[in-house]
Jmol script that loads the backbone (N, CA, C; Angstrom):
load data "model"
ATOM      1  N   UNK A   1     180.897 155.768  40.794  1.00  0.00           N
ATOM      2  CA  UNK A   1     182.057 156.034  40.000  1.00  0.00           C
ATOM      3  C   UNK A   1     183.088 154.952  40.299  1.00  0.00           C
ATOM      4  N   UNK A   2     183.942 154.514  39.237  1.00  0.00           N
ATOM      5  CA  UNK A   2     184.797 153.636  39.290  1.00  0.00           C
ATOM      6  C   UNK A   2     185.860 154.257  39.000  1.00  0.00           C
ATOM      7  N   UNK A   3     187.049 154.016  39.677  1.00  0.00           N
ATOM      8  CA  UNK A   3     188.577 154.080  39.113  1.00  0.00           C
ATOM      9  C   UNK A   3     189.144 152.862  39.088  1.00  0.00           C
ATOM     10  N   UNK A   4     190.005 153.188  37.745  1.00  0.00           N
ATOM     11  CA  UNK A   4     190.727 151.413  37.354  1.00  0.00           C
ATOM     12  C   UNK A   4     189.798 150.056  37.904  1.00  0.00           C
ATOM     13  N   UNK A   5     188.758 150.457  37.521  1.00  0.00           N
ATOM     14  CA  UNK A   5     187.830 148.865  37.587  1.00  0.00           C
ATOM     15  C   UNK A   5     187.445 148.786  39.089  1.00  0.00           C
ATOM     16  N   UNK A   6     188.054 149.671  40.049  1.00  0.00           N
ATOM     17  CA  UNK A   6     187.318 149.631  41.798  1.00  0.00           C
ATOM     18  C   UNK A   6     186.221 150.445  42.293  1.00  0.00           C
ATOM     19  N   UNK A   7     185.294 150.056  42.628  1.00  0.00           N
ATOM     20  CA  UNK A   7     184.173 151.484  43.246  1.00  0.00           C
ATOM     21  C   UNK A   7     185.005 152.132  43.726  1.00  0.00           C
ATOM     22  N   UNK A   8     185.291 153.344  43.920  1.00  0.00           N
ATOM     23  CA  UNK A   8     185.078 154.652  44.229  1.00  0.00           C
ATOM     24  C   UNK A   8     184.305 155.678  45.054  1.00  0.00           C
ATOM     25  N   UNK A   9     183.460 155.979  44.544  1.00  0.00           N
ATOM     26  CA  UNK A   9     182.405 156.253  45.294  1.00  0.00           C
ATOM     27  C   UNK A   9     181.129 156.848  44.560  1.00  0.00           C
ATOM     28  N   UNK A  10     180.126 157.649  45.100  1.00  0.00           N
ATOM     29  CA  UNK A  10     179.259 158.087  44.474  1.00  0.00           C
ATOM     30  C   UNK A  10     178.780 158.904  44.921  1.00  0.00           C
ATOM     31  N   UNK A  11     177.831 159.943  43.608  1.00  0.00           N
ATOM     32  CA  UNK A  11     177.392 161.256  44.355  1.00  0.00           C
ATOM     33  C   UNK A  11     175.293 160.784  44.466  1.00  0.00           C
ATOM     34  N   UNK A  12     174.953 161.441  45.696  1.00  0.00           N
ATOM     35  CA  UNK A  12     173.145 161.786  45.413  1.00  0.00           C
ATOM     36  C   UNK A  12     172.520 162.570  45.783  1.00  0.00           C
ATOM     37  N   UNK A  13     171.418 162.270  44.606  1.00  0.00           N
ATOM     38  CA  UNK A  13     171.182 163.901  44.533  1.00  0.00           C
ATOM     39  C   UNK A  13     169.397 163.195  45.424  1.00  0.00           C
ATOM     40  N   UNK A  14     168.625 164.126  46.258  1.00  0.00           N
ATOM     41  CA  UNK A  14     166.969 163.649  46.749  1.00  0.00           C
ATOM     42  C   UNK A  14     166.403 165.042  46.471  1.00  0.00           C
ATOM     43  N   UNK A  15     165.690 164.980  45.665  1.00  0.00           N
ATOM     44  CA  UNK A  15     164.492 165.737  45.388  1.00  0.00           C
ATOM     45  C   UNK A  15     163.628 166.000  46.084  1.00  0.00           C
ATOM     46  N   UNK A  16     163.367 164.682  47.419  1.00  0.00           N
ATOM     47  CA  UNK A  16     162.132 164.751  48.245  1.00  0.00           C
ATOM     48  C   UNK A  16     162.669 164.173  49.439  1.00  0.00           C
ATOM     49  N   UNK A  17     161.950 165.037  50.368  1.00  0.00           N
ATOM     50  CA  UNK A  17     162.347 163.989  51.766  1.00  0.00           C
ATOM     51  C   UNK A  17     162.225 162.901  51.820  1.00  0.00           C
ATOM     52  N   UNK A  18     163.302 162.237  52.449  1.00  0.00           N
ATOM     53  CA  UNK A  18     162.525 160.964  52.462  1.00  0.00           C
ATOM     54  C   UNK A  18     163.956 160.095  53.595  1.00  0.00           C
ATOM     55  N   UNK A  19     163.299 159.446  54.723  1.00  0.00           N
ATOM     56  CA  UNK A  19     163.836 159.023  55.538  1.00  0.00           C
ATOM     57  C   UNK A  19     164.971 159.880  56.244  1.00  0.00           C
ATOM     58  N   UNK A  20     164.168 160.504  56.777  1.00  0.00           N
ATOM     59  CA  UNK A  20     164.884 161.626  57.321  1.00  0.00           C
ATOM     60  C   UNK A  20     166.213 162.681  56.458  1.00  0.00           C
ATOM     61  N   UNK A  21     166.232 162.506  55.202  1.00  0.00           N
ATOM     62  CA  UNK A  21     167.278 163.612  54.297  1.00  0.00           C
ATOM     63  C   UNK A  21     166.249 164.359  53.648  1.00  0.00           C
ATOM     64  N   UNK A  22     167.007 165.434  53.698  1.00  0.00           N
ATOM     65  CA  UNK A  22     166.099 166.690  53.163  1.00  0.00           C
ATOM     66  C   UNK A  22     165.437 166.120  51.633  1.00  0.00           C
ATOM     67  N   UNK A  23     164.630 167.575  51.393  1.00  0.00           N
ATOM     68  CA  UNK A  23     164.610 167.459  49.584  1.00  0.00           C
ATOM     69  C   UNK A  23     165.790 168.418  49.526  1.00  0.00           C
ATOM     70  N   UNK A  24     165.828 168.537  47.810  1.00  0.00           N
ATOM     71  CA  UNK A  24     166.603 169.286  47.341  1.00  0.00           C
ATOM     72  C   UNK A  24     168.104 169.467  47.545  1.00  0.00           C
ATOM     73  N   UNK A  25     168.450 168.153  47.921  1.00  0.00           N
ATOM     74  CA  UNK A  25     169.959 167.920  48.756  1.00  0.00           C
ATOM     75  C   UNK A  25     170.632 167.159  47.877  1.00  0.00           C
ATOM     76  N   UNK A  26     172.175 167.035  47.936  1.00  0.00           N
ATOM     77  CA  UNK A  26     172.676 166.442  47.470  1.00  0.00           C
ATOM     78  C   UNK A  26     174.376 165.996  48.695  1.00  0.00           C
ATOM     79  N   UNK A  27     174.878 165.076  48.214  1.00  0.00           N
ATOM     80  CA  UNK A  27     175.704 164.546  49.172  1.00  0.00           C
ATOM     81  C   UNK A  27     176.428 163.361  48.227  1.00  0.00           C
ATOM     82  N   UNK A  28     178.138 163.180  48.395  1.00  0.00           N
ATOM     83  CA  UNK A  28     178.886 162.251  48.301  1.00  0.00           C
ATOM     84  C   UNK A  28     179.419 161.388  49.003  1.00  0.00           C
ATOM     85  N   UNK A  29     180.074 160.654  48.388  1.00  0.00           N
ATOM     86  CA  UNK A  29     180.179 159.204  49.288  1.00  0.00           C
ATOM     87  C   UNK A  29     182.216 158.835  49.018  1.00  0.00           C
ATOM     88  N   UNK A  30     182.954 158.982  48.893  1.00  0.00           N
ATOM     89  CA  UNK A  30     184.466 158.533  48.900  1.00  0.00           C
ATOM     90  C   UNK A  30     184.349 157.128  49.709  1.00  0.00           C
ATOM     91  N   UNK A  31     184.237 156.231  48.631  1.00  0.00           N
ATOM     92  CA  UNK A  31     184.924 154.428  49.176  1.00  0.00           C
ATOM     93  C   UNK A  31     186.177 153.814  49.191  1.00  0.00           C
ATOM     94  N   UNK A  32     186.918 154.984  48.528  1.00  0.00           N
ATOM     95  CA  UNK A  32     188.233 153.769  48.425  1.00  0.00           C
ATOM     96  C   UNK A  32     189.436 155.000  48.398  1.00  0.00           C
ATOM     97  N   UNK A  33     190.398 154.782  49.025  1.00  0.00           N
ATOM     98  CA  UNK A  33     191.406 155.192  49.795  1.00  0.00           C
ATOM     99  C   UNK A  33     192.386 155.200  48.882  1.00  0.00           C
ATOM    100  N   UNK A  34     192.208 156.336  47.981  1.00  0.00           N
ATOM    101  CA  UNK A  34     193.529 156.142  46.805  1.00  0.00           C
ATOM    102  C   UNK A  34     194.129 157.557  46.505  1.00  0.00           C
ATOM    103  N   UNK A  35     193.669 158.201  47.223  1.00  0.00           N
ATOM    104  CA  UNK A  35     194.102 159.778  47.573  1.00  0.00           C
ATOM    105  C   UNK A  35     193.068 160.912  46.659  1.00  0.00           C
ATOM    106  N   UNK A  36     192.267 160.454  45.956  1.00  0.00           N
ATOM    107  CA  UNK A  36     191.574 161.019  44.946  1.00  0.00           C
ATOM    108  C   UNK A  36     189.873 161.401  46.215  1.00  0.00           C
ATOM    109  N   UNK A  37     189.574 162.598  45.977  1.00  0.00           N
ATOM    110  CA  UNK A  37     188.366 163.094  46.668  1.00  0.00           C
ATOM    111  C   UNK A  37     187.476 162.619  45.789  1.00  0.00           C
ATOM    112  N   UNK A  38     185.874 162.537  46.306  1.00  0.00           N
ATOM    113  CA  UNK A  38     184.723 162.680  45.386  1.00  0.00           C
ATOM    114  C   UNK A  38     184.321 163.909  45.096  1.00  0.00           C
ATOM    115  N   UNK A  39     183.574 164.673  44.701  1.00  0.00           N
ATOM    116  CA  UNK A  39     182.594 165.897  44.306  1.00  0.00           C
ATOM    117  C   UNK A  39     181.222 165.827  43.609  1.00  0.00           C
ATOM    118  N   UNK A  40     180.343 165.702  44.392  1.00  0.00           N
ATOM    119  CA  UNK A  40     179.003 165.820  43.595  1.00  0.00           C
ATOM    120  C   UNK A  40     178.585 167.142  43.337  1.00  0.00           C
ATOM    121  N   UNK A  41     178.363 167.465  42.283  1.00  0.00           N
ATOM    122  CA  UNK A  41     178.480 168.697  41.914  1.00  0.00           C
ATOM    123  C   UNK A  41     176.295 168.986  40.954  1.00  0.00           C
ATOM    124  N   UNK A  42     176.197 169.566  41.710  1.00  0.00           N
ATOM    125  CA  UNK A  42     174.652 170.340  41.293  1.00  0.00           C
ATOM    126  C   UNK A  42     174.743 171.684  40.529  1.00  0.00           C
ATOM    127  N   UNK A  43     174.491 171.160  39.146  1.00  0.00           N
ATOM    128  CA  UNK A  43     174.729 172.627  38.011  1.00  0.00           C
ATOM    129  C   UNK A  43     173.566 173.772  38.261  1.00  0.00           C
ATOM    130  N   UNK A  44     173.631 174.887  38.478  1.00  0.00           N
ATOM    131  CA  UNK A  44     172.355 175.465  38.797  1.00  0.00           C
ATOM    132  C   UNK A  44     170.984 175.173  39.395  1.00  0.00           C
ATOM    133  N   UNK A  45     170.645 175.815  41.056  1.00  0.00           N
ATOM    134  CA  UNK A  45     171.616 176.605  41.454  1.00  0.00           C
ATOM    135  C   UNK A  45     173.486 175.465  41.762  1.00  0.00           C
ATOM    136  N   UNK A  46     173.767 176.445  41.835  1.00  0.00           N
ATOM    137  CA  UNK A  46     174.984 175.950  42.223  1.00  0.00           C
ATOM    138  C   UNK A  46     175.507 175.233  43.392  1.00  0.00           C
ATOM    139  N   UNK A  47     175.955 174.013  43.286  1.00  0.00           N
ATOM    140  CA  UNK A  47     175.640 173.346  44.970  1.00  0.00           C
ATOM    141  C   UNK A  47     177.173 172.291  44.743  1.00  0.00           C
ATOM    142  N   UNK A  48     177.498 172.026  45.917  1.00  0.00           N
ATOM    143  CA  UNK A  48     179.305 170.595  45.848  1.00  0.00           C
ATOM    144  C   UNK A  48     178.631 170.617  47.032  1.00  0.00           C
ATOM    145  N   UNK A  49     179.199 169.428  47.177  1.00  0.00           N
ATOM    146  CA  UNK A  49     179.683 168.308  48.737  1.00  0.00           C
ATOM    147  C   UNK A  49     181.000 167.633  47.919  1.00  0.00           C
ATOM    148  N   UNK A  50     181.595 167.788  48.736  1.00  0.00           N
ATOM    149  CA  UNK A  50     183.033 167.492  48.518  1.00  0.00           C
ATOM    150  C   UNK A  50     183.832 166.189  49.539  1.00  0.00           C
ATOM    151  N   UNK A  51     184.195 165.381  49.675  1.00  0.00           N
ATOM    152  CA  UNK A  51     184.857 164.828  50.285  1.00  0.00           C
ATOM    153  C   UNK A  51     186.410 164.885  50.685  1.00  0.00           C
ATOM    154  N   UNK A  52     186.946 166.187  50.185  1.00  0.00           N
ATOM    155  CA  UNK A  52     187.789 166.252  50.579  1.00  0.00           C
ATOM    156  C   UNK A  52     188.630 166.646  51.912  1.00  0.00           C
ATOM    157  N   UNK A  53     189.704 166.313  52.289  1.00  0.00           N
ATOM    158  CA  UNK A  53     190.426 166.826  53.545  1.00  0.00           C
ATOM    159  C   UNK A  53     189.643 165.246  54.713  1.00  0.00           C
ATOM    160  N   UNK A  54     188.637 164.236  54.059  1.00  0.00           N
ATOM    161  CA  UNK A  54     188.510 163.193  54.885  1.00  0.00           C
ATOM    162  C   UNK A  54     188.982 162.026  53.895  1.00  0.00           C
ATOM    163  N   UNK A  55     188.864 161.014  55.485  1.00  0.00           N
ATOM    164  CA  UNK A  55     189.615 159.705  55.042  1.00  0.00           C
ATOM    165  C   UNK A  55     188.369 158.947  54.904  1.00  0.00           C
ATOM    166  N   UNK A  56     188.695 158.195  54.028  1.00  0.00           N
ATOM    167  CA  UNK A  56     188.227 156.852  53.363  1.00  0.00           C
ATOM    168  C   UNK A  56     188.042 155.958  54.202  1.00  0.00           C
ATOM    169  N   UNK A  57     186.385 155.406  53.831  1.00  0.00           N
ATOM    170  CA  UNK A  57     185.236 155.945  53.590  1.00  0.00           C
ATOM    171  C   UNK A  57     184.732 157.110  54.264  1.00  0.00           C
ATOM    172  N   UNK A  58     183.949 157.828  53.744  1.00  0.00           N
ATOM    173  CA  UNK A  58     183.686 159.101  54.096  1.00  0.00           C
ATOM    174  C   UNK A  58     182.785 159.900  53.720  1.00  0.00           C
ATOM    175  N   UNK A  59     181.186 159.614  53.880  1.00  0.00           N
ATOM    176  CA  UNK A  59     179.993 160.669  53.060  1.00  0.00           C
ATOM    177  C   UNK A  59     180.341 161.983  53.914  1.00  0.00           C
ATOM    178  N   UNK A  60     179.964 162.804  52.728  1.00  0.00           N
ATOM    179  CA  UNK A  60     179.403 164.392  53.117  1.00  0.00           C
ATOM    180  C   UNK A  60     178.032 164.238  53.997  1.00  0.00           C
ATOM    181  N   UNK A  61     178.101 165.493  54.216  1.00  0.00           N
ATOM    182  CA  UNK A  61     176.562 165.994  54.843  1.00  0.00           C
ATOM    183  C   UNK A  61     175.944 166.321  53.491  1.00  0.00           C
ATOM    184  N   UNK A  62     174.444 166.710  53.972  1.00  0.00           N
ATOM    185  CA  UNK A  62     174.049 166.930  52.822  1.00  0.00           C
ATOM    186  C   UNK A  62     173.711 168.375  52.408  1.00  0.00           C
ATOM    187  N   UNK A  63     173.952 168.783  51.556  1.00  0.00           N
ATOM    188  CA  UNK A  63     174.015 169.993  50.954  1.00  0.00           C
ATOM    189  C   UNK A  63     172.691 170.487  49.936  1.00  0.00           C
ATOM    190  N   UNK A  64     172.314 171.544  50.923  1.00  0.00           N
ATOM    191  CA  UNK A  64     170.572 171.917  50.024  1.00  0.00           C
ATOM    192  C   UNK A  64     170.111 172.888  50.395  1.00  0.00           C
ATOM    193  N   UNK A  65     168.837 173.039  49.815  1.00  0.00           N
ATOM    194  CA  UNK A  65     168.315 174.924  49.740  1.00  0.00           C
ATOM    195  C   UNK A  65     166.851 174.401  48.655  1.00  0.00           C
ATOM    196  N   UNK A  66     165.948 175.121  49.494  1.00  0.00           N
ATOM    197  CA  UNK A  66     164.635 175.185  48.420  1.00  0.00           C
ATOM    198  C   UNK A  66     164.900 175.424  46.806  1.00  0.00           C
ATOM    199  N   UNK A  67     164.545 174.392  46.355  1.00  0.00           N
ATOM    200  CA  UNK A  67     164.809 174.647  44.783  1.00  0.00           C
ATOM    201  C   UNK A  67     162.874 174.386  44.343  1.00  0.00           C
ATOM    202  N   UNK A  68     162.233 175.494  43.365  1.00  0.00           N
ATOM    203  CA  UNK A  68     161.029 175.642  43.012  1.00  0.00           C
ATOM    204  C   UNK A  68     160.979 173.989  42.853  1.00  0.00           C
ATOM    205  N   UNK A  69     159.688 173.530  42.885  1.00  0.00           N
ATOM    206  CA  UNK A  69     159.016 172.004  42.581  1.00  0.00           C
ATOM    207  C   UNK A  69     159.063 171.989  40.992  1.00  0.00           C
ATOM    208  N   UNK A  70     159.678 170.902  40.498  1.00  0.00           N
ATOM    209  CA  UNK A  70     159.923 170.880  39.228  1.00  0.00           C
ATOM    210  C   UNK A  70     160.975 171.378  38.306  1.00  0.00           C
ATOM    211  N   UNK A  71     161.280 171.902  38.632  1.00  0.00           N
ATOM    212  CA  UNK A  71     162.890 172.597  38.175  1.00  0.00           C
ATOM    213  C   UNK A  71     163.590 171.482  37.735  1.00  0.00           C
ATOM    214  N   UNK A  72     164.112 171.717  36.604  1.00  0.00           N
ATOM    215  CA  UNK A  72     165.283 170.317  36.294  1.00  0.00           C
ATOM    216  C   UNK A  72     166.381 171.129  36.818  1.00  0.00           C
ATOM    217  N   UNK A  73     166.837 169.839  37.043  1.00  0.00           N
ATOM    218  CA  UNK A  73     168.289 170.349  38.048  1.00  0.00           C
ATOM    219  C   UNK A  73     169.180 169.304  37.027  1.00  0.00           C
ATOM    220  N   UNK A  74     170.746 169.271  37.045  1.00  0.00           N
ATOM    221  CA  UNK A  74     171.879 168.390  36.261  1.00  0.00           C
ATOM    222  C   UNK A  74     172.505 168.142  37.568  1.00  0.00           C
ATOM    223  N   UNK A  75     173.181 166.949  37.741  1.00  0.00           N
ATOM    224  CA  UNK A  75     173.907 166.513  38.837  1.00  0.00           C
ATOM    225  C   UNK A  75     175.063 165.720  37.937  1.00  0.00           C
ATOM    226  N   UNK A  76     176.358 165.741  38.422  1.00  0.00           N
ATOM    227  CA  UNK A  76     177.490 165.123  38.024  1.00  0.00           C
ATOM    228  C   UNK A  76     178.540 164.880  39.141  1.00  0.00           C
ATOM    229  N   UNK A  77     179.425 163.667  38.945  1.00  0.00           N
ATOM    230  CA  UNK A  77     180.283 163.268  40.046  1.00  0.00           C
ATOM    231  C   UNK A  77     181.452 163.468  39.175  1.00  0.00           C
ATOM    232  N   UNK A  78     182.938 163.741  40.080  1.00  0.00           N
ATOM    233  CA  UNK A  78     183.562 163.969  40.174  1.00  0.00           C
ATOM    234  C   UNK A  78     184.813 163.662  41.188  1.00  0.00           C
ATOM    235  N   UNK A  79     186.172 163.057  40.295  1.00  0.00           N
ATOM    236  CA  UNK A  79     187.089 162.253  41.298  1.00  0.00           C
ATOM    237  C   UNK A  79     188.014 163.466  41.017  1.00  0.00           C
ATOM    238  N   UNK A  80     188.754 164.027  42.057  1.00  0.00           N
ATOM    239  CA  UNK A  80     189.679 165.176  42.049  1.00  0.00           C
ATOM    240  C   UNK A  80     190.719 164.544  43.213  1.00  0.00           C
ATOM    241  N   UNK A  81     191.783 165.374  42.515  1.00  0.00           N
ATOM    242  CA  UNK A  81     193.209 165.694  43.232  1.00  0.00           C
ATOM    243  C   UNK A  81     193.958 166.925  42.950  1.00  0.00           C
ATOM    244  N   UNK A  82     194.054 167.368  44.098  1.00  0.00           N
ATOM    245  CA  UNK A  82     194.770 168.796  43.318  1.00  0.00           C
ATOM    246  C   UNK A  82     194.043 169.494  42.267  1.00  0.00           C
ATOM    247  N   UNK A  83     194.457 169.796  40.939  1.00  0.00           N
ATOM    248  CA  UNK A  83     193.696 170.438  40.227  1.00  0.00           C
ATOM    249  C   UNK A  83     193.640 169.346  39.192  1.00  0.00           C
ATOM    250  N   UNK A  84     193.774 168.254  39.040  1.00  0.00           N
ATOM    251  CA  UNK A  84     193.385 167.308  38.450  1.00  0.00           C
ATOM    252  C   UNK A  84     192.066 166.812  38.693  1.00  0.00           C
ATOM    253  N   UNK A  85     190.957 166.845  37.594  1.00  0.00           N
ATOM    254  CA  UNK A  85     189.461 166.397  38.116  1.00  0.00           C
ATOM    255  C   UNK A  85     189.032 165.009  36.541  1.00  0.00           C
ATOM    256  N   UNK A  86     188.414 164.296  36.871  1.00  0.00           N
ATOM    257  CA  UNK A  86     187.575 163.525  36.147  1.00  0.00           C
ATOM    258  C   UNK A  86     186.300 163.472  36.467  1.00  0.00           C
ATOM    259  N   UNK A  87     185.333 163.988  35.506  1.00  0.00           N
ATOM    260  CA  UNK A  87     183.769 163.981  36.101  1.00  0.00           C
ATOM    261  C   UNK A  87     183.215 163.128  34.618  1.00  0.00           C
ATOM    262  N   UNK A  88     182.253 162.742  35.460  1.00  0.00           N
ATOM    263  CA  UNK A  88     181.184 162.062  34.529  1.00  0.00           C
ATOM    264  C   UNK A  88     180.355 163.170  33.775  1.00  0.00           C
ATOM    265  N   UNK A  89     179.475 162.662  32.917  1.00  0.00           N
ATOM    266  CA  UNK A  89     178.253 163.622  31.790  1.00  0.00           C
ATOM    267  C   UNK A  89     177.603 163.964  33.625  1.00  0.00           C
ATOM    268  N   UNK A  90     176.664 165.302  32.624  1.00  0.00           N
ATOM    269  CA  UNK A  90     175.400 165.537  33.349  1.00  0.00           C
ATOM    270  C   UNK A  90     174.492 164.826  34.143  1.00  0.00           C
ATOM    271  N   UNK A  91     174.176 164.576  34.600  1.00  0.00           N
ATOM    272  CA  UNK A  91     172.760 163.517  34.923  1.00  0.00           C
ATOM    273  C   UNK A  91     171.037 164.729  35.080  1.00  0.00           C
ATOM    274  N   UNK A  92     170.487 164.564  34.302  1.00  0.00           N
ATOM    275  CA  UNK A  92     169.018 165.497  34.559  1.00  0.00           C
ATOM    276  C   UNK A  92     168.145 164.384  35.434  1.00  0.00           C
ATOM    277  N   UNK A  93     167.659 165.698  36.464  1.00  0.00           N
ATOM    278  CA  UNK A  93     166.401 165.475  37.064  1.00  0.00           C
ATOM    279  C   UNK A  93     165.738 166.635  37.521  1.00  0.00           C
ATOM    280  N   UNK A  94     164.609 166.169  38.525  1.00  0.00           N
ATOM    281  CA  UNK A  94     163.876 167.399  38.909  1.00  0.00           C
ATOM    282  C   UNK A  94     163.993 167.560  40.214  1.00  0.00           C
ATOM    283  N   UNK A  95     163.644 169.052  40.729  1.00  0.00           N
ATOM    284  CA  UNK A  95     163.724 169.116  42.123  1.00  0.00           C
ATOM    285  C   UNK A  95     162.116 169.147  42.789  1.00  0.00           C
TER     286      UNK A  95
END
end "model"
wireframe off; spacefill off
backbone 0.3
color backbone group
């Protein structure tokens, strides 16, 4: 995600283990220090990693739970302040 033309940060989503992060996890990333949090947000089941209340730079842990093999899952990022949010479209994949 970009604000005013600067990375930002980004959300990800792993389906499969892999180098030691779970499957079925998801986790954000906050790069740039402009008071705005990230939120990766997993639409059903319902899942955030949030970056908020840390300083810049700053990944989440990762956030997960057995989701059936194959399941499409939607993942979207999200720059928040207060109750001010900007999120991107959907993103589809599978778990």
């Amino acid at each position: 995600m970009y604000a005013n033309h600067v990375y930002a940060g980004k959300a990800e989503w792993n389906a499969d283990p892999v180098s030691g992060a779970p499957g079925d996890s998801l986790r954000a990333y906050d790069h740039y220090a402009e008071g705005w949090s990230v939120e990766a947000i997993l639409y059903r089941p319902h899942r955030v990693a949030t970056t908020a209340g840390h300083t810049s730079p700053h990944w989440t842990g990762w956030k997960s739970g057995n989701i059936k093999e194959g399941t499409k899952v939607e993942v979207r990022i999200c720059m928040t302040r207060g109750y001010n949010s900007y999120c991107s479209d959907y993103y589809a994949g599978k778990a």
